[in-house]
C-alpha positions in Angstrom: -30.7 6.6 4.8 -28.7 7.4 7.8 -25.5 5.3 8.3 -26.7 3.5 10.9 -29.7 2.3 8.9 -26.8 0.8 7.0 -27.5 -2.9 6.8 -23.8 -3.8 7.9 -24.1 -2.2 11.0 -28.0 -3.2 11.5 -26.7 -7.1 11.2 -23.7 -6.6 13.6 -26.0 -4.6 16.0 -28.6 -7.7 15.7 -25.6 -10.1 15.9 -24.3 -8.2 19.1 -28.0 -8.3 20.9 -28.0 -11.7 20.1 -25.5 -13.1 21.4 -26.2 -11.3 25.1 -24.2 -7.9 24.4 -27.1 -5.2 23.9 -24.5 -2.6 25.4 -22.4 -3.2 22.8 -25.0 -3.0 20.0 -26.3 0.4 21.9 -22.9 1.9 21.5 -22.3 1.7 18.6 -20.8 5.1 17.4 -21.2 6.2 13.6 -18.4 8.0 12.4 -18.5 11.3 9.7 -15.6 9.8 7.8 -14.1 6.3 7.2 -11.7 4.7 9.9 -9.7 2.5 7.8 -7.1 1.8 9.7 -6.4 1.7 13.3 -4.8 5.1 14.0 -7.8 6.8 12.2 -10.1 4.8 14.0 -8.0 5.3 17.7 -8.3 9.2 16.8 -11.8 9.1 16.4 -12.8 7.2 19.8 -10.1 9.2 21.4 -8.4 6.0 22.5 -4.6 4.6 22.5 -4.0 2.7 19.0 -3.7 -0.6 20.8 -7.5 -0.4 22.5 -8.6 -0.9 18.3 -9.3 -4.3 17.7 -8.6 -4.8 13.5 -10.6 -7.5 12.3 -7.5 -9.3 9.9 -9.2 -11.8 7.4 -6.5 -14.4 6.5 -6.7 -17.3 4.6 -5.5 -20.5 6.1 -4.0 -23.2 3.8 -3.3 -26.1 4.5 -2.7 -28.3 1.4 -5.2 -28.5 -1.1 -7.7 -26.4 1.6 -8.5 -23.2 2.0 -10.2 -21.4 5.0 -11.0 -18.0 5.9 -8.7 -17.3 9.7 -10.1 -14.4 11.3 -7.8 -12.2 13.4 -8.8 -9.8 16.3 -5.4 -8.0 16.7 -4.4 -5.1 18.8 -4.0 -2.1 16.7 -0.7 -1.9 18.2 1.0 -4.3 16.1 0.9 -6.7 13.2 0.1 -10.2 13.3 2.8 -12.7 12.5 1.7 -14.5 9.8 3.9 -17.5 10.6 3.0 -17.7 14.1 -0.6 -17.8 13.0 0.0 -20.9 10.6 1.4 -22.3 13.7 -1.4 -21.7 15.6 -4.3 -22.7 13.2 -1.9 -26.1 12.3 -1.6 -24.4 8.6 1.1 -24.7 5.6 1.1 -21.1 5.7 -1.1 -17.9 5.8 -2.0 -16.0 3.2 -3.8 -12.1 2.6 -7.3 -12.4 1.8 -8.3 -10.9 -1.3 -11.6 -8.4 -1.1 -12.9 -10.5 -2.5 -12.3 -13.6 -0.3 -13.5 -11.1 2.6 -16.4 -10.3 1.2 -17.4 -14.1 0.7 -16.4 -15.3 4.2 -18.0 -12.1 6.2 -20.3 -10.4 4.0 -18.4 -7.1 4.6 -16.0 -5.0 2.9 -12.3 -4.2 4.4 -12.1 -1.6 6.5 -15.3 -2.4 8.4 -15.5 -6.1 9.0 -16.6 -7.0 12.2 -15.9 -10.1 14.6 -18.7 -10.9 14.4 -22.4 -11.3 11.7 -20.6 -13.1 9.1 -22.5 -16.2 7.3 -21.0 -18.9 8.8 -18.9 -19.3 11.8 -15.5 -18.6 11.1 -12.0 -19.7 13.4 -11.2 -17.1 15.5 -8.1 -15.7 17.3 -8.4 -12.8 19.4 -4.7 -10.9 20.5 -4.5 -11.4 24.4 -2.8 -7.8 24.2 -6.2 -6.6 24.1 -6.4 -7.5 27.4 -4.3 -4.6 28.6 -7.2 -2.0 27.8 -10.7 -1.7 29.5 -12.7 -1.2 26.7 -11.5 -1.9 23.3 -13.2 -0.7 20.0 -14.2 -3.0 16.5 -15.3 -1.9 13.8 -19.1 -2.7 13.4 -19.8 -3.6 9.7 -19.3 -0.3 7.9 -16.3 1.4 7.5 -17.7 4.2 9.0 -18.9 2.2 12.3 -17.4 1.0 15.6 -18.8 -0.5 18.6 -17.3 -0.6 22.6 -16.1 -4.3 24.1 -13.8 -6.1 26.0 -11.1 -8.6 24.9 -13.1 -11.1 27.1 -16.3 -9.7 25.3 -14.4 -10.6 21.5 -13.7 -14.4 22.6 -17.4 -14.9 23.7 -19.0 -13.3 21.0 -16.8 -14.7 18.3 -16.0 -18.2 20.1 -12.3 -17.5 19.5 -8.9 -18.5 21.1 -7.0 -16.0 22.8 -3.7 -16.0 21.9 -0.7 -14.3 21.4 -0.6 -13.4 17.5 2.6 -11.1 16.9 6.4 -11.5 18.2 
């Protein structure tokens, strides 16, 4: 099975067609090795670090509740985790276990996408992005990225754009 038969990256391509962005789904590029991180993945697309939008699962509490906060960030910086509870009107923000990942977006970290995930989940997306023409997101594998804008993030996730790091 090639990568992209993968059925991470076949749900995010169907996810991507679906929602109006078949250029998006088309270029997807399959990697030889793993881009875990944003500098490996900037090095592999031959793009600045800040053009890679990590997909940050958080989770949002807020008393007793607990939701999963999905974070589009510039690979650039880190997001503030205290701004965020701001913004999501939280107690505070916590890492998401694998685990909690897994369960929220059906993907493993390291690959999760904006977007194919089970249910809807709340969205920001870092208006840095906006600085770059294209941006890249990893498309459901570890080994898998696909081409956007930070206009194309908020309309395929529904997300906020917002500023997410001081």
């Amino acid at each position: 099975m090639s990568a992209l038969d993968h059925p991470g990256i076949r749900k995010v391509a169907a996810a991507l067609a679906e929602a109006g962005h078949p250029e998006a789904a088309d270029g997807i590029r399959v990697l030889a090795d793993a881009v875990r991180t944003a500098a490996e993945a900037a090095r592999a697309v031959d793009v600045p670090v800040g053009a890679i939008a990590n997909s940050l699962v958080f989770a949002a509490v807020r008393g007793a509740e607990v939701a999963p906060l999905l974070v589009l960030t510039s690979g650039a910086h880190r997001a503030d985790t205290d701004l965020l509870a701001g913004l999501a009107g939280a107690d505070r923000i916590d890492r998401a276990s694998p685990d909690f990942v897994r369960e929220h977006t059906g993907q493993v970290i390291g690959g999760v996408s904006p977007l194919g995930h089970p249910a809807p989940i709340r969205t920001f997306v870092d208006v840095d992005l906006e600085r770059y023409e294209v941006v890249w997101a990893a498309a459901g594998h570890p080994h898998a990225l696909f081409p956007t804008t930070c206009a194309g993030l908020v309309d395929l996730t529904g997300g906020t754009p917002a500023t997410v790091a001081r």
